[in-house]
BADRENTOR-725251 format. One record per residue (C-alpha): x, y, z; residue in one letter. Coordinates in steps of 0.02 Angstrom, whole numbers, padded with zeros to 5 digits, always signed. Example, Ala and Ser with C-alpha at 12.3 -4.5 7.8 and 13.67 -1.06 7.14 Angstrom:
BEGIN
+00615-00225+00390A
+00684-00053+00357S
***
This chain:
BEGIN
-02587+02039+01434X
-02688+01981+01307X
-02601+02047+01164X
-02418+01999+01229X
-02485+01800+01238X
-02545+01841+01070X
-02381+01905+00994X
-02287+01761+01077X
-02416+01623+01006X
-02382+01733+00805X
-02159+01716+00855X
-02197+01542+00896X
-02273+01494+00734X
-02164+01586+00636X
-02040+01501+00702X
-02120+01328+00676X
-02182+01344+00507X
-01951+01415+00479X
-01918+01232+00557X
-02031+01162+00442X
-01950+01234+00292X
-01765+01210+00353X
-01841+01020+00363X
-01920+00997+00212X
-01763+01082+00100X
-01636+00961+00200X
-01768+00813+00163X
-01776+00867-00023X
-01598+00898-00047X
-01577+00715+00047X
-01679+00609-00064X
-01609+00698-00218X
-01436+00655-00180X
-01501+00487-00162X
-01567+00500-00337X
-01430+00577-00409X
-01291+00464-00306X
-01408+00298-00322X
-01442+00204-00174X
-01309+00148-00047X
-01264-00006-00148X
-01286+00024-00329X
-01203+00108-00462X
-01148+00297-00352X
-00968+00261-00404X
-01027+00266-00577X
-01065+00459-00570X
-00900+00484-00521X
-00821+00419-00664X
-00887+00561-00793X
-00884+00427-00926X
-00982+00570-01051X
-00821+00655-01052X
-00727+00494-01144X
-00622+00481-01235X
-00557+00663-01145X
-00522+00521-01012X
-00402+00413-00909X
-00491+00236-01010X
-00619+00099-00966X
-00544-00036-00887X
-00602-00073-00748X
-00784-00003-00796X
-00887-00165-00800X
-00827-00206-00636X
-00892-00045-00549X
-01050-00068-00633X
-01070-00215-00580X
-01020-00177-00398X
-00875-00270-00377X
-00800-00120-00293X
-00918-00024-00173X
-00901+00129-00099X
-00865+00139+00099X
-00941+00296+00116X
-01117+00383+00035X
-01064+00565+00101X
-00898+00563+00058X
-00957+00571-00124X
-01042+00721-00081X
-00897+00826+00042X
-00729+00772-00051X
-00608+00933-00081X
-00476+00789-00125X
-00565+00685-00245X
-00491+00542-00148X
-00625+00399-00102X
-00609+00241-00019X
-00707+00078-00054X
-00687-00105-00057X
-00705-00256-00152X
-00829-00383-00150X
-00685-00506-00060X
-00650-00362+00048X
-00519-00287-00002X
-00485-00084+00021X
-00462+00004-00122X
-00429+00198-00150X
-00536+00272-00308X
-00436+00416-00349X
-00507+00557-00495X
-00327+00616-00486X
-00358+00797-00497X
-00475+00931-00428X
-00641+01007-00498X
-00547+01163-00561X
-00440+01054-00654X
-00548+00978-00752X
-00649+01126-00787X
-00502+01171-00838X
-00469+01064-00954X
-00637+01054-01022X
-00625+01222-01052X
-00482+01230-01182X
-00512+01033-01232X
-00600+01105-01419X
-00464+01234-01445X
-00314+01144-01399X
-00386+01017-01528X
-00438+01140-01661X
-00623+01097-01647X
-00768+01188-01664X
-00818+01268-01504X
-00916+01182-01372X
-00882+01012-01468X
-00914+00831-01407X
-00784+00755-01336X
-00808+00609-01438X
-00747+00720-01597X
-00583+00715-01538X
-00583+00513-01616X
-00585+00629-01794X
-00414+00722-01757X
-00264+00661-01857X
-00170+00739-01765X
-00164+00627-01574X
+00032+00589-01592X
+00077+00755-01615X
-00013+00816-01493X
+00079+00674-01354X
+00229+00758-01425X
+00182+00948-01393X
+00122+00918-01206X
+00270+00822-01166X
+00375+00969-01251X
+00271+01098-01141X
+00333+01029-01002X
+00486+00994-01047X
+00532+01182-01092X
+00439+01272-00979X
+00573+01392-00877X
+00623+01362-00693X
+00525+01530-00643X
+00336+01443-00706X
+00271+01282-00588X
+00286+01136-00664X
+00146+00991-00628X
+00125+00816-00696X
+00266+00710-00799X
+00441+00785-00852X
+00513+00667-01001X
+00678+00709-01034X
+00798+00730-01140X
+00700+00743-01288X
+00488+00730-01297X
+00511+00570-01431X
+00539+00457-01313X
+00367+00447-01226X
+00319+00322-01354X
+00455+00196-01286X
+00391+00235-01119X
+00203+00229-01147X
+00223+00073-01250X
+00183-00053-01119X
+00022+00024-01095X
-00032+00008-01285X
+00011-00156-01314X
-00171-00207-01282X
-00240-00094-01359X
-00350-00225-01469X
-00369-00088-01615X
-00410+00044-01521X
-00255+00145-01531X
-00319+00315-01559X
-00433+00293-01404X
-00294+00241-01304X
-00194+00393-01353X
-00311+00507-01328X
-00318+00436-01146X
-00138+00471-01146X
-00156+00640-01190X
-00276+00656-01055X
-00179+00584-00920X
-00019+00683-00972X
-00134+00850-00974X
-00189+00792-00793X
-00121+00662-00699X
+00013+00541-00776X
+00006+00422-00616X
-00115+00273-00702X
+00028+00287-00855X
+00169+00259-00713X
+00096+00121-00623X
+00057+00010-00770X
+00248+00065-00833X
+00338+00008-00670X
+00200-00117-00585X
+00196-00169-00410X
+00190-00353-00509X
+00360-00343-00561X
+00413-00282-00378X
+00412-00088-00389X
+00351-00005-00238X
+00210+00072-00311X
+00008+00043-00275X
-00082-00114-00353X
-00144-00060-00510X
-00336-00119-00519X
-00381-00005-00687X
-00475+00168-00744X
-00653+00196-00793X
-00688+00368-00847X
-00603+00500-00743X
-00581+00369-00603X
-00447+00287-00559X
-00424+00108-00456X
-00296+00053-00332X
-00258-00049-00182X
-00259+00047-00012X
-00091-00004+00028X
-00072+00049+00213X
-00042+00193+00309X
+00062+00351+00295X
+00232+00328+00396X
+00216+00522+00445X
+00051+00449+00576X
+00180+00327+00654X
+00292+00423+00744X
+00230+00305+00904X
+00311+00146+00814X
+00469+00050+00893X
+00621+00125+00823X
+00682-00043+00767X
+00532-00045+00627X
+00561+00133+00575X
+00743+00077+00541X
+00658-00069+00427X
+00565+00084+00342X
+00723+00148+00289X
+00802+00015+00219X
+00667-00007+00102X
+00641+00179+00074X
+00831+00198+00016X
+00814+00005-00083X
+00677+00110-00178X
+00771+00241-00212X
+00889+00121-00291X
+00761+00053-00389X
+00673+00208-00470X
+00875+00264-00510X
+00926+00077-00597X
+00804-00032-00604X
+00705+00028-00760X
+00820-00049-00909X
+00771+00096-01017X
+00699+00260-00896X
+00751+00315-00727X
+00617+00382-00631X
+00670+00553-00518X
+00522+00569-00391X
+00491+00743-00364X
+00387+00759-00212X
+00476+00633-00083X
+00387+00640+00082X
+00346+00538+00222X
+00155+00589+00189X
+00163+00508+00023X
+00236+00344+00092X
+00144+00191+00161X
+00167+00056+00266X
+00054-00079+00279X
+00068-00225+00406X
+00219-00319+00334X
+00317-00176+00329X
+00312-00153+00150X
+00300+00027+00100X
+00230+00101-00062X
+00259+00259-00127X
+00073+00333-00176X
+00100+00507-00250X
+00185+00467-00445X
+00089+00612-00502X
+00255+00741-00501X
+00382+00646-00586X
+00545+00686-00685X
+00590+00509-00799X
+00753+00514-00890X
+00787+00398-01057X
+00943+00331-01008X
+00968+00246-01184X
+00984+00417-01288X
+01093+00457-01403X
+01164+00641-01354X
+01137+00791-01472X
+01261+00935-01434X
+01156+01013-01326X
+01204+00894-01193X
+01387+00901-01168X
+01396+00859-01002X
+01282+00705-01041X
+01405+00558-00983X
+01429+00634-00820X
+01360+00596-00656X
+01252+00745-00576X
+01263+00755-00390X
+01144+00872-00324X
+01194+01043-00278X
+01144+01147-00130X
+01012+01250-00165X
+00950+01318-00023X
+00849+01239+00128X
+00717+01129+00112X
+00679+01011-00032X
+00754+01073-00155X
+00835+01015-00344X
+00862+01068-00552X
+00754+00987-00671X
+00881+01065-00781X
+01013+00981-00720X
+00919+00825-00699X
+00884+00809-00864X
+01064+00854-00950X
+01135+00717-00873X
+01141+00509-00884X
+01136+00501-00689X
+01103+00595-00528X
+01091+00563-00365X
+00898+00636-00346X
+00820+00489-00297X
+00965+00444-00146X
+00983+00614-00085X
+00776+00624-00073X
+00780+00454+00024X
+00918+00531+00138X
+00808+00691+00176X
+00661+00608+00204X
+00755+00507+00344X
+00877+00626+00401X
+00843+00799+00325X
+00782+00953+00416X
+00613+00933+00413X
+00510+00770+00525X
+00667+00677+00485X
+00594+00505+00500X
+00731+00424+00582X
+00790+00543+00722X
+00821+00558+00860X
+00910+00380+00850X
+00914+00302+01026X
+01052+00331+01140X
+01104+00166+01163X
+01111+00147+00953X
+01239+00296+00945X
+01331+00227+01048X
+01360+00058+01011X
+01329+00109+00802X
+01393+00275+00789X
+01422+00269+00611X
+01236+00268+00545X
+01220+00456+00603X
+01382+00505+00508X
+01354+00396+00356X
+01156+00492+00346X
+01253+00638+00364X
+01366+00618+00210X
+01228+00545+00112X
+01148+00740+00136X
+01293+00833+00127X
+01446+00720+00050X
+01510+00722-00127X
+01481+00545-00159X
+01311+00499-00121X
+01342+00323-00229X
+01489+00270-00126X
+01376+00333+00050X
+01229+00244-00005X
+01301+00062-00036X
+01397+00092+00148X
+01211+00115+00219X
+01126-00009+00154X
+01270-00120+00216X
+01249-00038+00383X
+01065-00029+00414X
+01066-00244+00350X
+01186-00295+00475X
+01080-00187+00614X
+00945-00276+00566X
+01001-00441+00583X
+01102-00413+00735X
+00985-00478+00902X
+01094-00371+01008X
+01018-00219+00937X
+00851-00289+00922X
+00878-00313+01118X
+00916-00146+01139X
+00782-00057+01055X
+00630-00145+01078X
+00522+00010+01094X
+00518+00180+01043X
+00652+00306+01157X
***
């Protein structure tokens, strides 16, 4: 008896003194996160950034004002758990923001990996020797290329510039113009953004300033980048009066519209159109927040003979099920119909269309939306469709005898 009360008392404290050390690793590993992250106010957005690997970086613009904490993170452990590299924070006058490193770890390993021999430095170099290459504006000109020639077979990720690779300097020009002497910095950020993420690069090219339906741009610092939390994705509100979703749409196929014309120089083909990359916020403006796959076309070219069919419109083909399109065929010609198709799919397509099933009582008193969404998927003159639409879906709006009818979600 003895001896059983004595092996239970040696299990207990074996177990004990195991609780003890599963405690004092979790403490440890606690209070060095703290150390490492800084302490719930100060300065743990800063060890996102990776600032050391500058200028191999997106820029520093909006550096002072997360070292200062003007922007604070909401959340200490999601700066420890994050497979997305997606955080969210807010400003000192409360306003969300989304810090975004625009790529995963594996990425930039990635990239960090080949950064000295893509350069033609000496292995395991500084990042800061790339401000000694000659050679930044030729090296804009070969990534752009690379993706610009890669064949249909191989993934393609990031910007597309077509036709030709020259004009990225016409299209990143609006970003330099402040550049205050520090070209070569700014180009190498270029490079870097191109090589990873080109979405700070689009949003500074078509603002949400000057009306585009893009994120607020509040700046980069490091491998961080700053914008406004504009709302939520339209794919979570499926519960919302069918009346608003219609208001959705309108402004989903005015964007479209907008990335085909309103650019005076580029048109901007959006390559991953989904209702998880579009937000709403409570005014029922939405915001397209995924620019990081993205075909833009110089409109403005003059045509080499390798484009015959330059001056013609491109309507898109079908491919198969699904979201589907060319790049090739995007880009050897003036104008397609990408952007309206997309917006048509994403509302009427075969996958979560957004805007079906329409009411009952719409069909039958406005028969002629389902037919004219129909067309605009499967017609051969999306242009002519899409101006009939927006017609359509206007007068729907403003008429009180539909707002009567569908005042809640059927």
């Amino acid at each position: 008896m003895s001896g059983h009360l004595n092996k239970n008392m040696l299990l207990r404290r074996r177990f004990c003194k195991r609780l003890f050390l599963i405690i004092f690793v979790f403490t440890i590993s606690f209070y060095s996160s703290v150390l490492l992250f800084g302490n719930y106010k100060e300065h743990r957005i800063m060890h996102l950034t990776n600032l050391e690997r500058c200028p191999a970086c997106y820029g520093v613009s909006i550096c002072p004002e997360l070292y200062s904490n003007q922007i604070i993170l909401e959340n200490h452990w999601s700066t420890l758990f994050n497979a997305k590299n997606i955080f969210y924070g807010y400003t000192k006058s409360q306003r969300r923001v989304l810090l975004k490193k625009l790529a995963h770890d594996w990425e930039f390993k990635e990239l960090d990996d080949k950064l000295c021999k893509v350069w033609n430095l000496s292995s395991n170099c500084n990042p800061k020797e790339l401000l000694n290459s000659t050679e930044v504006d030729q090296k804009i000109i070969e990534i752009v290329q690379f993706n610009l020639s890669w064949p249909d077979t191989e993934p393609r990720k990031g910007l597309v510039l077509c036709p030709y690779a020259y004009s990225v300097y016409d299209l990143i020009n609006p970003v330099l113009n402040n550049a205050n002497g520090k070209k070569k910095v700014q180009m190498i950020n270029v490079w870097t953004m191109l090589s990873l993420n080109p979405e700070p690069l689009i949003l500074q090219i078509i603002p949400k300033t000057k009306g585009w339906p893009v994120p607020a741009y509040g700046g980069v610092c490091g491998r961080l980048e700053v914008v406004a939390d504009e709302g939520e994705i339209i794919s979570s509100l499926s519960h919302i009066p069918w009346l608003r979703k219609l208001k959705f749409a309108q402004k989903i196929i005015n964007a479209a519209m907008d990335f085909t014309f309103k650019h005076d120089r580029f048109r901007f083909y959006l390559m991953d159109w989904s209702i998880d990359n579009i937000v709403a916020n409570d005014n029922d403006e939405i915001t397209f927040i995924d620019l990081e796959d993205i075909v833009v076309l110089d409109k403005n070219i003059s045509p080499k003979k390798d484009l015959p069919h330059w001056y013609e419109r491109y309507s898109r083909e079908v491919l198969g099920t699904g979201f589907t399109f060319s790049i090739e065929n995007l880009c050897q010609h003036h104008l397609s119909d990408h952007n309206i198709w997309a917006a048509c799919y994403v509302l009427a397509g075969d996958e979560y269309p957004f805007l079906y099933p329409i009411p009952k009582q719409i069909n039958n008193t406005r028969p002629h939306l389902d037919r004219l969404l129909h067309n605009c998927l499967n017609g051969d003159n999306r242009f002519h469709t899409i101006g009939k639409l927006q017609r359509v879906i206007e007068d729907m709006l403003l008429d009180p005898k539909i707002a009567s009818l569908q005042s809640s979600n059927r």
